[in-house]
C-alpha positions in Angstrom: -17.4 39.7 -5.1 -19.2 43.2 -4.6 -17.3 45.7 -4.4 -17.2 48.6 -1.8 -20.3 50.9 -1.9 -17.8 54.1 -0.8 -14.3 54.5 -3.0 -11.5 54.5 -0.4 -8.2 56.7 -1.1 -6.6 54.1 -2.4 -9.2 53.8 -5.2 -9.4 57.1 -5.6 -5.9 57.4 -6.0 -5.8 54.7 -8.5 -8.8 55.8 -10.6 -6.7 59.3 -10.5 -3.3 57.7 -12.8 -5.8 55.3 -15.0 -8.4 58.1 -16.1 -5.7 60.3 -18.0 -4.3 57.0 -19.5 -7.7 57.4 -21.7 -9.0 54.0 -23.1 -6.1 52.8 -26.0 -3.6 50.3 -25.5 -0.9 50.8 -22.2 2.7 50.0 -22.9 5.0 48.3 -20.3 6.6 51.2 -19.9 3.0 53.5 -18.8 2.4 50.2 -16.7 5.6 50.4 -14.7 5.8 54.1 -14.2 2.4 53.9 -13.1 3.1 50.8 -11.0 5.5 53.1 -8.9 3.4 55.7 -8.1 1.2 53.2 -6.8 3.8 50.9 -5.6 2.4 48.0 -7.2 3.7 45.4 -9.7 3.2 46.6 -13.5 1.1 43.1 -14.4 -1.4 44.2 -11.8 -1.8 47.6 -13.0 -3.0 46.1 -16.1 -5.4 44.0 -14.1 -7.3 47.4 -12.5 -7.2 49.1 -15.8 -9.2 46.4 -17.5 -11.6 46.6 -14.5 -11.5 50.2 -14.7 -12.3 50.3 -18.4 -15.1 48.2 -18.0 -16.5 49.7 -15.2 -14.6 53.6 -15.2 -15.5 54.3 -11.7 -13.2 54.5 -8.5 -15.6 51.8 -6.5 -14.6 49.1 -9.5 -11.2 49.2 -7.9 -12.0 48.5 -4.6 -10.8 44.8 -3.5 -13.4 42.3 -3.2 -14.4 40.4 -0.1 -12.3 37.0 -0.5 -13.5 33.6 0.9 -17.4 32.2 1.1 -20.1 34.4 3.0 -20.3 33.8 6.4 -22.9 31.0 7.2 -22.3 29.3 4.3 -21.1 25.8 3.6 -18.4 25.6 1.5 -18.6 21.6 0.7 -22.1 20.5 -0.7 -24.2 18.4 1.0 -23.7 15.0 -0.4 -19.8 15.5 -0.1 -20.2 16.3 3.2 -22.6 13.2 3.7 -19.7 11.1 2.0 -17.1 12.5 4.0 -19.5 11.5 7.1 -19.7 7.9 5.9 -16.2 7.8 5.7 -14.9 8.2 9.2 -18.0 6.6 10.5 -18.3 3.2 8.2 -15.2 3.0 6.7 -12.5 3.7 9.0 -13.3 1.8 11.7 -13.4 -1.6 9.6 -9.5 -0.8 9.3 -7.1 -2.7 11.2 -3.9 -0.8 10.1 -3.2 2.0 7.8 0.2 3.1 7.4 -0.5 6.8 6.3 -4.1 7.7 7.6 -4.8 11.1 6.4 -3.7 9.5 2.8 -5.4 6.6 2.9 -8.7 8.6 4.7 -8.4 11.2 1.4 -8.3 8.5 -1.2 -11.2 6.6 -0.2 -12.9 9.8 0.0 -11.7 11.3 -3.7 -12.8 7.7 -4.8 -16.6 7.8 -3.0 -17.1 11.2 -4.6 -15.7 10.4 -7.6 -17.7 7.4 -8.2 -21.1 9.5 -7.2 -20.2 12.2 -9.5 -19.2 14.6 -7.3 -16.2 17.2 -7.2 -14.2 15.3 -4.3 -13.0 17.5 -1.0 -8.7 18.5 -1.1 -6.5 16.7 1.5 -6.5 20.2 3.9 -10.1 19.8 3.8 -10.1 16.0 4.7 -7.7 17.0 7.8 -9.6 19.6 9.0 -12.9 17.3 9.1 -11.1 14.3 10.4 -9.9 16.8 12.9 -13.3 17.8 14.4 -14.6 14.2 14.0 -12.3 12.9 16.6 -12.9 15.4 19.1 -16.5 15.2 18.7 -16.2 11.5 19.6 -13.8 12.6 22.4 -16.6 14.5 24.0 -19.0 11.7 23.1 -17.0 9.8 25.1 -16.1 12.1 27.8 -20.2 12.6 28.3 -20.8 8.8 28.8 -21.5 8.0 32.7 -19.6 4.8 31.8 -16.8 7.3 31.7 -17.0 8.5 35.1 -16.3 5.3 37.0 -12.7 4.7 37.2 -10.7 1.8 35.4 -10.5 -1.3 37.5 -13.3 0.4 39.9 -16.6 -1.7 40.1 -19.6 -0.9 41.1 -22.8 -3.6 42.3 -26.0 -2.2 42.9 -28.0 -5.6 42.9 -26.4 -8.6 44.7 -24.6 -10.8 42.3 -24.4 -8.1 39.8 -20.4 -9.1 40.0 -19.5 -12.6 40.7 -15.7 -13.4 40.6 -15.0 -17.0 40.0 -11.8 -18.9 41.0 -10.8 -22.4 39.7 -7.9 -22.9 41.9 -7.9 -25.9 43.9 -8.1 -26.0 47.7 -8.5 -27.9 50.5 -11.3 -27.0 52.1 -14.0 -28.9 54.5 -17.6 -27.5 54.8 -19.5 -28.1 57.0 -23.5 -28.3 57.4 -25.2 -28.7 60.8 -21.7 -29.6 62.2 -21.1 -32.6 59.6 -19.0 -32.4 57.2 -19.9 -32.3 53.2 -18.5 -35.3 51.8 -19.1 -33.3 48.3 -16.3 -33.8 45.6 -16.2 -30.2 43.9 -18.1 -26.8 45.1 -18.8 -23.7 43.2 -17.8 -20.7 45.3 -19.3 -17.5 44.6 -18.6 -14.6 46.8 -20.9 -11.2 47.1 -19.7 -8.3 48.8 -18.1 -10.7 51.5 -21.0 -12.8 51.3 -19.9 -16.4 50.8 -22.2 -19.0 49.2 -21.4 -22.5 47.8 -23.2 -25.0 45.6 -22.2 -29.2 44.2 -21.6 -30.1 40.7 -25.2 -31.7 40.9 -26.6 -28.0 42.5 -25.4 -25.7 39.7 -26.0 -28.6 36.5 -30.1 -28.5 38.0 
């Protein structure tokens, strides 16, 4: 954490009750009075004096910059990769899990464990899982399979879609104005386009 390059007032304001305070030992009592000039608990008045004696400048007060630097990846590579593997290998060979998140975090904690590596908290887990999903939502949502209706289909090329019935009728056809004596026909219908074939026709 690297602290400020300018003291701010409050620094300055701190560094002005530490530095008479000199460099021996601080009773409870200095700690308290001095924690209610600055209005701050007594224990962490001890803290900023030990910084201050090591470093006896008002800048060495200054609060440091929490959290990882910004473009940086907080999870290494190969938990990352294991998290990855996870969602994308194991997951989906589970029929049912009864708590998903927990079940999700121990296979993880047991991956990483196994490879040696420091394994990712269950906030963490969530938060992945979390962006998983919706990047297979908009997976999904960018498929042109996904653009066509449910129950709406589509032929381009005749015969692309042949619905077949097996319900029995009686029906006579006819060819050149005699009738086909034929026992069973296979109807198959095309975009109102009826055509018929024997047993014998569709087995050759």
């Amino acid at each position: 954490m690297k602290p400020q390059s300018k003291p701010s007032a409050r620094d300055l304001a701190i560094a002005r009750i530490l530095r008479p305070l000199g460099t021996h030992a601080m009773s409870r009592v200095q700690a308290q009075r001095a924690g209610q000039l600055l209005k701050l608990h007594w224990t962490t008045v001890y803290r900023l004096r030990k910084r201050f004696l090591a470093d006896p400048v008002a800048t060495s007060l200054a609060p440091g910059v929490t959290g990882p630097a910004v473009g940086s990846c907080k999870l290494s590579s190969k938990v990352e990769a294991v998290i990855a593997g996870t969602f994308t290998k194991w997951l989906p060979r589970q029929r049912e899990l009864g708590a998903p998140l927990s079940d999700l975090t121990m296979e993880i904690r047991r991956a990483c464990l196994q490879a040696g590596l420091r394994p990712p908290s269950r906030h963490t887990v969530s938060r992945r899982w979390a962006d998983h999903k919706d990047a297979e939502a908009m997976q999904l949502a960018n498929d042109p399979d996904a653009l066509i209706p449910p129950g709406h289909l589509v032929s381009t090329i005749p015969l692309e879609w042949v619905q077949i019935d097996h319900t029995q009728a009686d029906c006579v056809f006819q060819w050149d104005g005699r009738p086909l004596l034929k026992r069973h026909y296979l109807c198959q219908s095309d975009v109102g386009v009826l055509t018929t074939h024997t047993e014998q026709e569709r087995a050759t």
